[in-house]
N, C-alpha and C positions, 0 to 999 in steps of 0.2 A: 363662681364657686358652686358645687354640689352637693346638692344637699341629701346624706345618706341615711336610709332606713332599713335597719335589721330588721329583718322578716323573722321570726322563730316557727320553726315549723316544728309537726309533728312527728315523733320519733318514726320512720319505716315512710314517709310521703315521699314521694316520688315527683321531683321536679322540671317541668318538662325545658326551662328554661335557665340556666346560667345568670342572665341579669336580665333586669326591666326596666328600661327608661319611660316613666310616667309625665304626662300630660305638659312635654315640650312641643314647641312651635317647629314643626317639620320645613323646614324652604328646601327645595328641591328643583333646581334651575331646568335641569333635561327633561325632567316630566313635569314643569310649570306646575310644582304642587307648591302650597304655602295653605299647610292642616295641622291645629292640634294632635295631638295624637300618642301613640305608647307604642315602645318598639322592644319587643322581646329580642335576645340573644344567646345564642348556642352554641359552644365550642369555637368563640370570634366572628361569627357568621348571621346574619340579621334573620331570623325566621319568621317573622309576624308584622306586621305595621298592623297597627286598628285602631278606631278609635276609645275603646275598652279593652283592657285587658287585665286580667286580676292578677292582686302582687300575690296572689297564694301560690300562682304556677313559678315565680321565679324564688331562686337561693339567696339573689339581690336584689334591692329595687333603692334607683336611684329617683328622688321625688326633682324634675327639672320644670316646675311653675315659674313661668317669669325669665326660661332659658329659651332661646333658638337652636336647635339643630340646623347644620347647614349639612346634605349631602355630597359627597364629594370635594366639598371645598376643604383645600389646606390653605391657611394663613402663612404668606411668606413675610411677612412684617415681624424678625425677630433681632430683641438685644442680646450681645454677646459679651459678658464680662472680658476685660483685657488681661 
């Protein structure tokens, strides 16, 4: 589950980012990465990996402590009501 935090910004700021996934566990099999880290997003589109990035630049910020991001990977292990 994800855990969401309203950011309230101020009237006329300008944000350079859509949402902000904070300080989940990045695995990333093709580039053998496995790093903390915060992944800004823009119009569906990943713009930043770092390992800082402030919730002030996004309109969302999803707080993922204690989540794994996996890149690329979709989960084919699904139940289907009959």
């Amino acid at each position: 589950m994800f855990i969401f935090a309203n950011i309230y910004k101020e009237e006329g700021e300008k944000m350079l980012y859509d949402l902000l996934l904070k300080a989940g566990k990045l695995v990333d099999y093709a580039t053998n990465t496995e790093a903390y880290c915060d992944i800004a997003i823009k119009d569906g589109l990943i713009q930043l990996v770092a390992p800082e990035i402030s919730p002030s630049k996004a309109a969302e910020v999803f707080d993922l402590t204690g989540k794994i991001v996996f890149a690329g990977i979709i989960d084919p292990h699904v139940h289907l009501a009959s």
